[in-house]
N, C-alpha and C positions, 0 to 999 in steps of 0.2 A: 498806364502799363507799369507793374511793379521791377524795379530794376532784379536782374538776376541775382546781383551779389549784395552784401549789407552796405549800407552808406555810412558813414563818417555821422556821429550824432542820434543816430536811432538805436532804441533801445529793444533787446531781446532778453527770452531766459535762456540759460545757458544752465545745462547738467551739471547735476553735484559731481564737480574733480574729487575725487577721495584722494587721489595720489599726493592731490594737494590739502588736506583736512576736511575737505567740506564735505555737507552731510544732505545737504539741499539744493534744489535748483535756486537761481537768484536770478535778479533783473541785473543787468548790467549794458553799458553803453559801448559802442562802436568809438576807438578814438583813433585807429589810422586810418591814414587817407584813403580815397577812395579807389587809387589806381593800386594800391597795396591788396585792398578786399578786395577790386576785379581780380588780380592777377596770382595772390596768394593763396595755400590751403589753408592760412589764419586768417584773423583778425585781430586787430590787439585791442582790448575793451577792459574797463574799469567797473568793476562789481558794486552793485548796490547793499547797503544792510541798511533794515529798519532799525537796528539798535543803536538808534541817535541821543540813548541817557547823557551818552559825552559830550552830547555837541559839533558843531562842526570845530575845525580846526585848519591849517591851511593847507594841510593835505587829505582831509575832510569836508567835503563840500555839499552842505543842505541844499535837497531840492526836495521841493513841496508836493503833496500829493494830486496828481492830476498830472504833472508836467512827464508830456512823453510816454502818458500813461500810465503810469506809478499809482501803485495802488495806497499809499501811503506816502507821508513825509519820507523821507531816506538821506543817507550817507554815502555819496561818491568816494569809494575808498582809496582816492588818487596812489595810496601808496602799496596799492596790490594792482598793480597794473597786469593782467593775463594777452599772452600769445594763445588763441585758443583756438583747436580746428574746425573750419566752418560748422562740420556735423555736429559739434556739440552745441550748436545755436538751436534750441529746442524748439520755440516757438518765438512766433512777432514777426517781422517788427510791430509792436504794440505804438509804434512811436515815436516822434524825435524830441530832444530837448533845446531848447531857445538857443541862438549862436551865442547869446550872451552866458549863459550857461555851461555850453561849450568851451565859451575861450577858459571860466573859471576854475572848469576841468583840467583845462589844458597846463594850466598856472598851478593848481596843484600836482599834477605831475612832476613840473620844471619842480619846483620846493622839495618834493619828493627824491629826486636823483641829481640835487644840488644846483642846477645850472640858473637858479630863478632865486632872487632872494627874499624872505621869508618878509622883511621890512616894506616889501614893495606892493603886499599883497593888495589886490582890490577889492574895493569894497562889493558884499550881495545887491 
């Protein structure tokens, strides 16, 4: 039975925000917990871009095509973190990404709004 609300780790699309630049749907992943997505009209989730020319970085975080359903290699853009309302989760979940994956999310966020330091990163 599919839970009613999004889980922590699973990946959906989510509508193009124009308010906020974008022009496209994108995949993007579930990263608060799960008592937040029961009980909230958000989610707060980390947008995917496949324009991984840069590389990852340690608030850039490669995950491979397959994982979570990702149609392509992509970029965890840890440092565009989105509050976004349920309804604009368009379709999926397509999927979840490994906990290990997860945590890497997690550590590029901390890098992201400073509370993690950039030296301590771990290794893919």
């Amino acid at each position: 039975m599919a839970m009613p609300y999004p889980l922590q780790g699973q990946i959906y699309l989510i509508k193009a925000l124009r308010n906020l630049g974008d022009t496209k749907k994108r995949p993007a992943v579930v990263v608060s917990i799960n008592l937040r997505n029961e009980l909230s009209q958000t989610v707060l989730v980390v947008p995917f871009t496949s324009a991984i020319d840069g590389g990852a970085t340690p608030t850039r975080i490669l995950l491979p095509a397959g994982e979570g359903g990702l149609d392509t290699d992509s970029l965890a853009t840890c440092d565009n973190i989105l509050a976004v309302r349920k309804a604009y989760l368009d379709q999926g979940p397509y999927g979840s990404i490994s906990p290990r994956s997860l945590q890497r999310v997690q550590q590029g966020i901390q890098i992201a709004i400073g509370i993690y330091p950039v030296g301590a990163i771990m290794a893919p």
